[in-house]
N, C-alpha and C positions, 0 to 999 in steps of 0.2 A: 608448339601451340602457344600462341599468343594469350597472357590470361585475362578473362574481360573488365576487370574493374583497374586495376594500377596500368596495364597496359595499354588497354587500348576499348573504353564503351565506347559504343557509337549511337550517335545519333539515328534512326530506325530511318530518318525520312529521306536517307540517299535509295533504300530499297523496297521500301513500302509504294511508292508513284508508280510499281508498275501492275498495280490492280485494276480497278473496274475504269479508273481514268485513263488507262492504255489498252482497253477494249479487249480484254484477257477473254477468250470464250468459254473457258470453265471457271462459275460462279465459287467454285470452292477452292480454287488453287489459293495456297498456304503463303502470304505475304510476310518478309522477315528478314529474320537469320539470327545468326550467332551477336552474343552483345561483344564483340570483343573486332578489333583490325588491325595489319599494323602502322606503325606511325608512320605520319608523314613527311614531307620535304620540313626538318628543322626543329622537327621535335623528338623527345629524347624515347628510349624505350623503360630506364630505368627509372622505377617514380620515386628513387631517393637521388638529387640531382648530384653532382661531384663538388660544387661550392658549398652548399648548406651540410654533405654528409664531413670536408673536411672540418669546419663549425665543431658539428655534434662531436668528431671524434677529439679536436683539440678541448673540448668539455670536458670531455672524460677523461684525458691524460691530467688536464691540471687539476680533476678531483682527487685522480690515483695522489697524483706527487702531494696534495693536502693531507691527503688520506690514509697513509702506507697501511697498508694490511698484508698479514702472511698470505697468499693466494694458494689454493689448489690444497691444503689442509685437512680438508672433509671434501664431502660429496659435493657437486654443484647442487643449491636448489630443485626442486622439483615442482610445475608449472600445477597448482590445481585443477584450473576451471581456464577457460578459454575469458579471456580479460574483455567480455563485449557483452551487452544488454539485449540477447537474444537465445536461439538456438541453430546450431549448426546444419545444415541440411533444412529447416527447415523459415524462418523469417529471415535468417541470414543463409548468406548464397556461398554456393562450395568453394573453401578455399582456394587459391592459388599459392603455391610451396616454393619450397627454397629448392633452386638449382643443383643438382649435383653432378652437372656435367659439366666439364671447362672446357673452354675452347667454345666454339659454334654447339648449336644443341643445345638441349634444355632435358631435362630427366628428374623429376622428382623424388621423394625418398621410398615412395614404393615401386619405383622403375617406372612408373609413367609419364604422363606429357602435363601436367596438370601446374606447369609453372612457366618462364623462359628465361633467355639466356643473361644468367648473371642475377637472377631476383635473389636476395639475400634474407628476404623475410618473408611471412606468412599472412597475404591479403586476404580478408573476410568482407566481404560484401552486403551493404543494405541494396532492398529490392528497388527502390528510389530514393530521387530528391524529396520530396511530400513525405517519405520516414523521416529523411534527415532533418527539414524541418521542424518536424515533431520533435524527434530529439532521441538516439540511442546512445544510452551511459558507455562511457568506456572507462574500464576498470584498471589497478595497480595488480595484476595475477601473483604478485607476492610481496611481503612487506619490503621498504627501501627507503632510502634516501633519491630524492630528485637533485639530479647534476645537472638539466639544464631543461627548460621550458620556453616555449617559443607560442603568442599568441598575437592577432591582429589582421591576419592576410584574408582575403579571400575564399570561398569555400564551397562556389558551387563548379568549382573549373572544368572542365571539361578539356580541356588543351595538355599533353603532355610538351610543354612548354618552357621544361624546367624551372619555374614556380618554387617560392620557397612556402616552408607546409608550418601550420599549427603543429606543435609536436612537443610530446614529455621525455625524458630520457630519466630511469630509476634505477640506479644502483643498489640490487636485490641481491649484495651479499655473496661471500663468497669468489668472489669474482666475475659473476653475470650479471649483465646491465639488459635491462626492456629498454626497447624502443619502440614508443604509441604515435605514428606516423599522422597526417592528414584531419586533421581533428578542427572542430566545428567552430567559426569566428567566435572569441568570445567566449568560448565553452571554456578554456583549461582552468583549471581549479585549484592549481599549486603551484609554490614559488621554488627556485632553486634551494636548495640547503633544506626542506621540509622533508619531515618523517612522514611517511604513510604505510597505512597498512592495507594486508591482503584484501583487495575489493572494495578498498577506497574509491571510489567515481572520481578520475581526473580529467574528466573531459566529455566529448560528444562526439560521435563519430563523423567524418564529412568527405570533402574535397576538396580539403586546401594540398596545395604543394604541384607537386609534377604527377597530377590525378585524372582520372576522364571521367569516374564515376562516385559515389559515396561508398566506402571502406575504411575500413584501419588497414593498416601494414602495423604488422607485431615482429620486430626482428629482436633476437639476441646477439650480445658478442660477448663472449667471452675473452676475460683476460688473464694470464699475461698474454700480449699479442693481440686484443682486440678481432678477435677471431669470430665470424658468421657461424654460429651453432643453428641446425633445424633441431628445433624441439621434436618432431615427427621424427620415429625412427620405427626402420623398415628392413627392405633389403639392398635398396640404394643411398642408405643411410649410418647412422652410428646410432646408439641408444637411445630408446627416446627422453625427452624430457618433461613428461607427463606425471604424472600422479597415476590417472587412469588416461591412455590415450586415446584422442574421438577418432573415429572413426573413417576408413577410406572409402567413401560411397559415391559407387554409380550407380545409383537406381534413379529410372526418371521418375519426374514428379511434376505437377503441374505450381509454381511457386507463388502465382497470385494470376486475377484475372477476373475481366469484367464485359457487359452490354454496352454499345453505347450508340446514340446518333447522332454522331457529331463526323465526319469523314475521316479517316485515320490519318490519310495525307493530309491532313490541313492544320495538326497538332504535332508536335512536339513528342517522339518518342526516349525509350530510354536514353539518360538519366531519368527523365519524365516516367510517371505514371499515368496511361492514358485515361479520357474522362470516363465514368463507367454512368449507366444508368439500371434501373428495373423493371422498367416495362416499354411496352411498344405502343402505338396506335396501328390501327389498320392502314396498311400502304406505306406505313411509315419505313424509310431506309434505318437498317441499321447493321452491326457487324460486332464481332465478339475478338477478345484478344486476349492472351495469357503469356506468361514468360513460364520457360521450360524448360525445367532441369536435366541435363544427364540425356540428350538425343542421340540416341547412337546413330551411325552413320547407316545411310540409308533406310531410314526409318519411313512409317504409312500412318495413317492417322484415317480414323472412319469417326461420321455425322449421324448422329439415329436420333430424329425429332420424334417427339411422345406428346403427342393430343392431350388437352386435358382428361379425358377421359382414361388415359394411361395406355391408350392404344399405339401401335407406332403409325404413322404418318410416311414417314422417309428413313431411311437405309441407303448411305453413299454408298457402302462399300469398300477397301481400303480403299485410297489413293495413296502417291507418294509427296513426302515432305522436298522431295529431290535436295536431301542434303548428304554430299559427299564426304564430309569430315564429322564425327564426334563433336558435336556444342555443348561446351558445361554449361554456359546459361545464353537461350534465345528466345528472343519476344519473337511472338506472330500474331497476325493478324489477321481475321478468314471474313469471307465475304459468302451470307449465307444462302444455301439453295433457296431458291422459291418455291415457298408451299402452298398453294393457292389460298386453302384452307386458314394460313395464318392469317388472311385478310376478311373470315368471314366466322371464325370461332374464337369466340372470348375466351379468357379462362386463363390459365397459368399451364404452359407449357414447358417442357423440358428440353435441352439439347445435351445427348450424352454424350462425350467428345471418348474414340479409344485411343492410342498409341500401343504399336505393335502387339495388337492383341490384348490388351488390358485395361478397362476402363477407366480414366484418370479424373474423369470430371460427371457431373451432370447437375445440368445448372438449369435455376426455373429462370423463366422470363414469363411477364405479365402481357398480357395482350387483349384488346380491349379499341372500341369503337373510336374511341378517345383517350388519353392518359393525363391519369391526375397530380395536377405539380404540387401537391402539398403531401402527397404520399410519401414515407419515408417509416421504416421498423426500427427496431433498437437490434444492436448487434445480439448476437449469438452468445448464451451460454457459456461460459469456458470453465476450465477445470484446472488446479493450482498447485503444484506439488513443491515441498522444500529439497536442494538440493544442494550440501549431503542431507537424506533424507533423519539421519540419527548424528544430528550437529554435536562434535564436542565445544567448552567454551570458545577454544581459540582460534575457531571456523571462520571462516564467512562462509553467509548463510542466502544462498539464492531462492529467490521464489521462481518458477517457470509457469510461465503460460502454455497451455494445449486449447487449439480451437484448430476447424477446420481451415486450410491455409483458403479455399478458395470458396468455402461458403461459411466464414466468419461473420460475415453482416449480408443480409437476402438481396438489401441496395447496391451489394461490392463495393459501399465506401471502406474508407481505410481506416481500420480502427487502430487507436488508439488506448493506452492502459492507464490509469492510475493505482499508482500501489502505496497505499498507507500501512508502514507498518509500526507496531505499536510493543513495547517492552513491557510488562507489570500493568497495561492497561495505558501507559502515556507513549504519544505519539513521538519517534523518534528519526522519524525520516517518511515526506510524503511526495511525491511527482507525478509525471506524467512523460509516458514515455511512448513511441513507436514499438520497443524494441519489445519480446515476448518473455524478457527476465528482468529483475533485478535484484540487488544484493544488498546485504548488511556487511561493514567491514568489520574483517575479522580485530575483537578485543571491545565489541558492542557488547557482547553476550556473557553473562556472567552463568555458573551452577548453579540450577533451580528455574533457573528467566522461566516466566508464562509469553512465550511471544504467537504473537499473530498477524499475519497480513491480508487487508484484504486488496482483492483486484477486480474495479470495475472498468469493465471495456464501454468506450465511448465513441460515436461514429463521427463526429465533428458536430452532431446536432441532440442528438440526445444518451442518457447512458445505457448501459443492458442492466443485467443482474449485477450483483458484487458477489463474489465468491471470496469465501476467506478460509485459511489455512490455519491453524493455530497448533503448537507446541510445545514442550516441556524442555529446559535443558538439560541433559541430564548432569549432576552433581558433578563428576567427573576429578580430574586429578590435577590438581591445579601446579605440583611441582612438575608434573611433561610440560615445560616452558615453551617448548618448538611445536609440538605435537605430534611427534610422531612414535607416542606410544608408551612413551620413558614411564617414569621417568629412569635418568639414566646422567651420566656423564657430559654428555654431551647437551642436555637439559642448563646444566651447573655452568660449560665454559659459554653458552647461547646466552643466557644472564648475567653473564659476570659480564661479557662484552657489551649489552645492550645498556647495561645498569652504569658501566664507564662512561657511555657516551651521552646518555640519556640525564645525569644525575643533576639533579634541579632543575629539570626542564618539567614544563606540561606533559601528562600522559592525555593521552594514549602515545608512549614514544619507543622505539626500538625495530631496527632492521628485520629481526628474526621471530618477535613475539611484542609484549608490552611491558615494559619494565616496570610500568606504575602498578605491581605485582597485588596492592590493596585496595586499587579503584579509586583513593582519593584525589587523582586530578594532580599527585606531582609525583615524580619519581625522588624520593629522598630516600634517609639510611632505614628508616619505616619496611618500604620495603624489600631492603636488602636483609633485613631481617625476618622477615613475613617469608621470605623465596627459604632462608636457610630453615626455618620451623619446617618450612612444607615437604625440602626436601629430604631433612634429616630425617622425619619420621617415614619417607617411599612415598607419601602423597601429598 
């Protein structure tokens, strides 16, 4: 299986043209398919091209030879949080995985098909160009040094063309280096030789490089040997490389979707977002469209229109999607039955859209003698949660958005978020983002912090509510230098290494934690004496 964002989105309007403009006799047959093809005469499959990846890897040999460090000593790292300004399965589209078949074939690390042949990292997908716009953070998933940063190209490509990419490379210690692929003109946020820490924002996500759609690629290599590690581990895998690992999911879902009157042939499908509207006029043409997660092969789809009065109106009954292969993510586009009725009853009616048996959607549309161009509502309600929910200091600290994916705003414009969030009451980081997360980088948070975020969702014209999350940090043990629990020994050599490299430098500085151990903004023998108090006494 070809996977649809690094390999191969397509453009929707080579298969959309054969709707009601080629005289189809059934008004509901399902216009689409899979976001994903494969390449064409001259373009590559792999979207890390072979000139740009020998680049990154001679990066990284001349940081080793700079650099010597014992390798393979301790454990490798462990990946916290998925390094992107969203949520998995749900604003961001289901991964595509690293290979683990050689030769011809593609096999992911739960034995499935959900990657192809030769992908050496882990693409995560935005739902469009119009997010990427907007803008989704992409994160450092553990503290490091940057060996090599690449910014300037292009980023809405659509051509697997072999393109060279926006892209960070972080030596995260121990011997594992991240690789944040495809990233937004102009976005990267850090220079080679710079420390950062866990959930630092070094970028935006996009489609620069050898790309078809907006995504990161997240690969690791491990050294010595500069070796392709999947973090994902299964049963076609080795261990994972998780903290807590997300999740394998096929369950469908309907991932975004909109009204509109505007002809579906006549626009731009994915990369694109198509136009959406909320209401109708009488007689007026219109057609509805969603992208679709997780369709299993030979899948049915039924239409049950609901009178304003709540009565049903119409009952298609299944039909079939006639798709013969499993789609991890595809747009469609329907063209809706005629209900006589919608031409002569105002009101706000409903269309409840099923997939094999289970309702996925039901969505109002306004309908009305005339429709009024100044009508527009503010988005939808959302709700905020921090995650780790019970942050220690040395965390990053994500806020997550929860709203309905497909009736987040009643207009199905695309919202967008602002998240201000605030330490002791001052503001320490404020944006705006597409993406349904964002984060504090770990060594913001001190024992005690009163922190709060709030998040208002905004439709491009007006805001909704602001919802805000607020919490305590707790005191916690400031000698677990790493955090994982210490403290302990291995607390003692994580600072003794960090505090060598770091010493007279600006804090926040250190691969594994923050050496500036007293907050004041330099790592001096302060505190390398401040770590030995903390430690000596167990906290």
């Amino acid at each position: 299986m070809t996977h649809p964002l690094c390999a191969a989105a397509m453009s929707l309007l080579s298969t959309i043209g054969i709707g009601a403009a080629h005289g189809l006799s059934d008004p509901a047959i399902a216009h689409g398919g899979p976001v994903e093809r494969l390449p064409a005469s001259g373009e590559s499959l792999d979207c890390v091209p072979p000139a740009q990846r020998a680049a990154v890897d001679a990066a990284i040999r001349a940081h080793i030879e700079s650099n010597p460090v014992s390798l393979g000593s301790r454990s490798r790292p462990l990946y916290p949080f998925v390094p992107l300004g969203g949520s998995m399965f749900a604003d961001l589209l289901p991964p595509g995985y690293v290979d683990h078949a050689p030769g011809v074939g593609a096999t992911d690390y739960s034995c499935g098909t959900f990657t192809y042949d030769g992908h050496a990292g882990t693409d995560i997908g935005l739902r469009s160009f119009e997010e990427q716009a907007i803008g989704v953070p992409v994160f450092s998933a553990l503290p490091g040094t940057v060996v090599f940063a690449h910014d300037g190209e292009p980023d809405m490509n659509t051509c697997l063309c072999g393109q060279v990419s926006n892209l960070v490379i972080i030596d995260h210690g121990d011997g594992r280096y991240g690789e944040y692929w495809h990233l937004k003109n102009g976005s990267v946020a850090v220079i080679v030789g710079q420390t950062v820490s866990a959930g630092e924002q070094i970028g935006l996500a996009a489609s620069s490089g050898n790309s078809a759609g907006p995504h990161l690629h997240f690969e690791t290599r491990d050294q010595p040997g500069n070796v392709a590690f999947d973090p994902f581990g299964g049963p076609c895998s080795e261990e994972t490389g998780w903290v807590e690992q997300p999740a394998y999911n096929t369950n469908t879902y309907v991932a975004d979707f909109g009204f509109m009157n505007v002809a579906p042939w006549t626009v731009d499908g994915y990369p694109h977002r198509f136009p959406t509207t909320q209401q109708r006029a009488f007689g007026q043409d219109y057609w509805w469209w969603m992208q679709i997660v997780n369709l299993p092969p030979n899948s049915t789809f039924r239409e049950i229109y609901i009178r304003p009065n709540g009565t049903t109106a119409f009952d298609s009954g299944d039909l079939a999607f006639n798709n013969p292969d499993f789609y991890r993510v595809s747009n469609y586009w329907f063209n809706p039955f005629f209900i006589s009725q919608m031409n002569t009853v105002a009101g706000t009616w409903r269309i409840r859209f099923v997939i094999n048996g289970v309702q996925v959607s039901d969505t109002p549309l306004i309908v009305a003698a005339t429709t009024n161009p100044t009508l527009n509502r503010a988005p939808s309600v959302v709700s905020v949660a921090f995650d780790p929910a019970d942050p220690d200091p040395g965390d990053a600290l994500f806020a997550r958005v929860s709203a309905d994916l497909v009736m987040e705003d009643l207009d199905y414009d695309l919202v967008r978020f602002r998240y201000v969030w605030r330490i002791n009451g001052s503001v320490v980081r404020d944006n705006v983002f597409a993406g349904r997360a964002d984060a504090l980088r770990a060594g913001t948070l001190q024992p005690g912090d009163e922190v709060e975020v709030s998040v208002t969702p905004n439709d491009g014209k007006v805001d909704g509510t602001t919802t805000i999350a607020m919490l305590t940090i707790a005191s916690g043990c400031a000698a677990d230098y790493n955090g994982d629990t210490g403290p302990d020994i291995l607390d003692f050599l994580d600072f003794f290494d960090d505090f060598g490299s770091c010493e007279n430098q600006p804090g926040p500085c250190g691969s594994l934690g923050n050496a500036d151990f007293n907050g004041d903004t330099l790592v001096d023998i302060l505190d390398f004496l401040d770590f030995l108090d903390a430690f000596g006494t167990g906290c």
